[in-house]
Structure formats: C-alpha cells, structure tokens
C-alpha positions in Angstrom: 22.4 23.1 8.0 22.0 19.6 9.7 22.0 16.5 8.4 18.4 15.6 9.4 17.6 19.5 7.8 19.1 18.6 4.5 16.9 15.4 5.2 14.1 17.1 5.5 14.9 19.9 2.4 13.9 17.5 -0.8 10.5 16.9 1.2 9.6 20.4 2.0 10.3 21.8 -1.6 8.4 19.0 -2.9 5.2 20.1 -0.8 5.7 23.3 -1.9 6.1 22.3 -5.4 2.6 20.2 -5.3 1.2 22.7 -3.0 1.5 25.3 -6.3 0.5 23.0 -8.6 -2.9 22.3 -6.8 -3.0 26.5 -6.7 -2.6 27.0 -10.4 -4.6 24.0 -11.3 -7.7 24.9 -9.0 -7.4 28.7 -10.0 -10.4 29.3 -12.4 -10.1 32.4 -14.8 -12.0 35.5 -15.2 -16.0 35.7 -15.4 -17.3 33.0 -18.3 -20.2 34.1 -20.6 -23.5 32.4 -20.6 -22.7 30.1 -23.6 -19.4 28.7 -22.0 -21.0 28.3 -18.5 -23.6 26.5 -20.5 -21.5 24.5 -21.9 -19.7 23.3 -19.4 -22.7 21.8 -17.6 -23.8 20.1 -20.7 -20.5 18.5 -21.1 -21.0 17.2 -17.1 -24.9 15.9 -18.5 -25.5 12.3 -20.3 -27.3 12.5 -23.4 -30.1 10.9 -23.0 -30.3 9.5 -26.0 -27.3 8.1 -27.2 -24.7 6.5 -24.8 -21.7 7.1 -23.6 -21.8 11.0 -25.0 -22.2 14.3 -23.3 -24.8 16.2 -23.7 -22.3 18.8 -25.2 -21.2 16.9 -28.1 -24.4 14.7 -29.1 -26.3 15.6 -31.9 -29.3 14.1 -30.8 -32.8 15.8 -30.3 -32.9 14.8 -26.9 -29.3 16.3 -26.5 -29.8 19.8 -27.8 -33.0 20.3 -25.3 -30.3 19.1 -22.7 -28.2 22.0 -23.8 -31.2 24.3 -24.9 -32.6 23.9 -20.8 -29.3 24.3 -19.4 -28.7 27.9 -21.9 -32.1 28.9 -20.3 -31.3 28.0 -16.4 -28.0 30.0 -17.4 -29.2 33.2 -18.6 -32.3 33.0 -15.9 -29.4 33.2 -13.7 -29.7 29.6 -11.8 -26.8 28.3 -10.0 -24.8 25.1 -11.6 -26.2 22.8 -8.5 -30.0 24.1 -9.2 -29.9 23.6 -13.3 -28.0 20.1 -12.8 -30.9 19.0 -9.8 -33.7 19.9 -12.4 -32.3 18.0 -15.4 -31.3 15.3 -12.7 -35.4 15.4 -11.4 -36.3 15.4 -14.8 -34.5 12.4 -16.1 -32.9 10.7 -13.2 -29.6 10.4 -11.2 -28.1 8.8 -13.8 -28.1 11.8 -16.6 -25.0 13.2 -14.5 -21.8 12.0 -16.0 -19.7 13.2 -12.6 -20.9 10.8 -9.7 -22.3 12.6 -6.6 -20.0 13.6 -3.7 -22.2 12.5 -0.8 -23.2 9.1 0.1 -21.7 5.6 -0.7 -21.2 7.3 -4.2 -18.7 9.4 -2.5 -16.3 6.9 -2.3 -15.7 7.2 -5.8 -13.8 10.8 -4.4 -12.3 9.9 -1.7 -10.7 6.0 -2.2 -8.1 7.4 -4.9 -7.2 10.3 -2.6 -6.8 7.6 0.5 -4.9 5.2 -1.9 -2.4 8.0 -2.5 -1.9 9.0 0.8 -0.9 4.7 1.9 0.9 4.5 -1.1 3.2 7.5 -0.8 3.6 6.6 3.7 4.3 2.8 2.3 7.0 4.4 0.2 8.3 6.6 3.3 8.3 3.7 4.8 10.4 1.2 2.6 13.0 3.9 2.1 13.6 4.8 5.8 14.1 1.0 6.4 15.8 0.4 3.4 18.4 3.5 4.3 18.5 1.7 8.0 19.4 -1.6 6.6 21.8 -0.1 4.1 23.8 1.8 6.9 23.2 -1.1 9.5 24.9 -3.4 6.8 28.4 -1.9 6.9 30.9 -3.2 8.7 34.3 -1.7 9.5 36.1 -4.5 7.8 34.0 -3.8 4.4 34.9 -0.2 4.8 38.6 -1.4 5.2 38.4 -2.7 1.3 36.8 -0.1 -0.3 39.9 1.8 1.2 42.3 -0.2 -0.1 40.6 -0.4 -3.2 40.6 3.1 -3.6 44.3 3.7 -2.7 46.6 4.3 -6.1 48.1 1.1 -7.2 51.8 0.3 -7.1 
C-alpha cells in the first residue's frame, strides 16, 4: 500500500463507520400498533393548553382530545402527514413541536447539516497545512541533532 493509500485508509473506514451508523439509526423496526403510532404523533403535537409539553405527556383536557383525535385518524387509517395537517388546521402551525421542512423554516434542517459539513473541510483544511508546515519546517541540520541525540552516549 502507498503512502497516500494509507493516507487515505483512516478516512475511508471512518465514512464507512458513519455511513453504518446513519443505517442502523434510520432503520425503523417492525410494524407499530395503533396506540404506539398514536403516540408518537402526540409526542410531535403541542398541548394546547399548557406550554412547553407534548401532547403525549400533558394531562390537560385539551391534551387528551389531542391524543383522543390522533388514536381516531390512526385506527381510521390516515397517514402521519394527514392527522398532523388536521390538528395543524384546527389549531394552527404552531401546535407542531417539529418545525416544517419547507420554506424559510427549513433552515432550521439544513444550517446544522451545512455547519457540519464547513466545520469538518475547515478541519481538513488546518491539518493538511499544518502537516505541510510541519514537514516544510525541517531542516537537514535539525535532523542532524536528533541524530546525534539519539546515538548511545560515551
């Protein structure tokens, strides 16, 4: 193998290593029941009572309708996107706890992603200079000492 390959080896099994991750993470078990399914669109819903709480967890009047609307969509076999627009029609865009992915709002998706990506090519960056300059930095004269520094004293 070549010195730019074994360069080029830490990189590769690290994007293979993230590449799994993002499999595993995004993998989503077997078929959920009607309560879970339910629940997990409650727990993406403001109460719309109380602040600051899910739907799921509230214990407010207003809260178990939430849930009680979203069990009904569920078993009348809605999709996710059509319960969430009705309860969003109902009691504005704001019920929705996860911001939409369209618009000026999907900024909110894509900024950390784009942040990321500068970050990790700034870092690229600094290292490839910061190996140049290392290298660059040596002179013969400095490699001379080590030498002798390393030779076995009299």
């Amino acid at each position: 193998m070549s010195r730019r390959q074994r360069a080029w080896a830490p990189w590769l099994l690290l994007a293979l290593v993230v590449g799994a991750a993002l499999v595993v993470g995004t993998h989503r078990p077997g078929a959920q029941t009607a309560g879970q399914r339910a629940s997990v669109i409650a727990s993406e819903v403001r109460c719309p009572q109380c602040s600051g709480e899910s739907a799921e967890v509230s214990d407010a009047p207003a809260a178990k309708a939430v849930r009680q609307f979203i069990l009904q969509g569920v078993q009348a076999g809605e999709t996710n996107g059509q319960i969430e627009q009705q309860i969003e029609d109902r009691y504005g865009s704001d019920i929705l706890l996860r911001p939409p992915a369209a618009g000026v709002a999907g900024l909110v998706w894509v900024l950390p992603v784009v942040a990321l990506v500068v970050a990790l090519g700034g870092l690229v960056l600094a290292f490839r200079r910061w190996h140049r300059l290392t290298l660059a930095e040596v002179s013969d004269a400095d490699r001379e000492r080590v030498a002798q520094a390393r030779r076995p004293g009299p």
